[in-house]
C-alpha positions in Angstrom: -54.6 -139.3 23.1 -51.6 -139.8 25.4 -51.6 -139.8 28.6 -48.6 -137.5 29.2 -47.9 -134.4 27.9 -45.6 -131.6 29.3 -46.8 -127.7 29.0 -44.7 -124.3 30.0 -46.4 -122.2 33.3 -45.7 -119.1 34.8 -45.7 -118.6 38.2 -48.5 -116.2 39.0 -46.2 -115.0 41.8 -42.7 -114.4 40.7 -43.7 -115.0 36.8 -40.6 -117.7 36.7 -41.2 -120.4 33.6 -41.7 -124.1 34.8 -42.2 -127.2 32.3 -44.9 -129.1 34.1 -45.4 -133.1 33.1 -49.3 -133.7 32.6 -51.4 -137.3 33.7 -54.6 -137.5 31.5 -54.9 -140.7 32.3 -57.6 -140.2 35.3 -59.5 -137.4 33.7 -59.7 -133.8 34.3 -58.1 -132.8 37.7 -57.4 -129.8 39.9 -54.0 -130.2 41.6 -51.2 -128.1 43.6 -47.3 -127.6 42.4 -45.2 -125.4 44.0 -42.2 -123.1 42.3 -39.2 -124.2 42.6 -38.3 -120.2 42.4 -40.1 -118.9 44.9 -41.8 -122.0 46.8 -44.9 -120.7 46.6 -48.1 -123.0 46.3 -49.5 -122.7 42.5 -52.8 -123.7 41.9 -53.9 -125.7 38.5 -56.8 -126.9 37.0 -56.8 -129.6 33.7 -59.7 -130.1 31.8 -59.3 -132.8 29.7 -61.2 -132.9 26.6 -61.8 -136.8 25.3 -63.8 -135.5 22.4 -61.7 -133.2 20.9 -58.4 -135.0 22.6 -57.3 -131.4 23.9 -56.1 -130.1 27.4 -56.6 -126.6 29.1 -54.7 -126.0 31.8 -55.9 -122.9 33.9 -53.0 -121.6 36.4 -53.5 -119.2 39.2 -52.6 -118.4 42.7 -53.5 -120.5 45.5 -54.6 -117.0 47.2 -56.6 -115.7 44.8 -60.2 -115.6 45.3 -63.3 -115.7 42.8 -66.3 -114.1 44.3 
């Protein structure tokens, strides 16, 4: 697998498209980037897969809360 890949996000606040560049090198990883629209912090979460040599990337808001 390589160890970059790029995938398209939507900001959860302002729903603006941003190619983000993806390490795999050091595993699954949860990580902030902020929106170059809006400047607001956008929360994500890799999950690298070895096995199947896939990655998820879960977005969301860095406000949102899971209860």
């Amino acid at each position: 697998m390589k160890n970059y890949s790029e995938q398209s996000v939507t900001c959860p606040h302002c729903g603006h498209h941003i190619r983000i560049t993806l390490d795999n090198s050091a595993g699954s990883q949860e990580f902030y980037d902020d929106c170059p629209a809006c400047c607001h912090a956008i929360h994500l979460n890799m999950q690298v897969d070895e096995l199947h040599k896939t990655i998820h990337l879960f977005v969301d808001a860095d406000d949102e809360q899971i209860f």
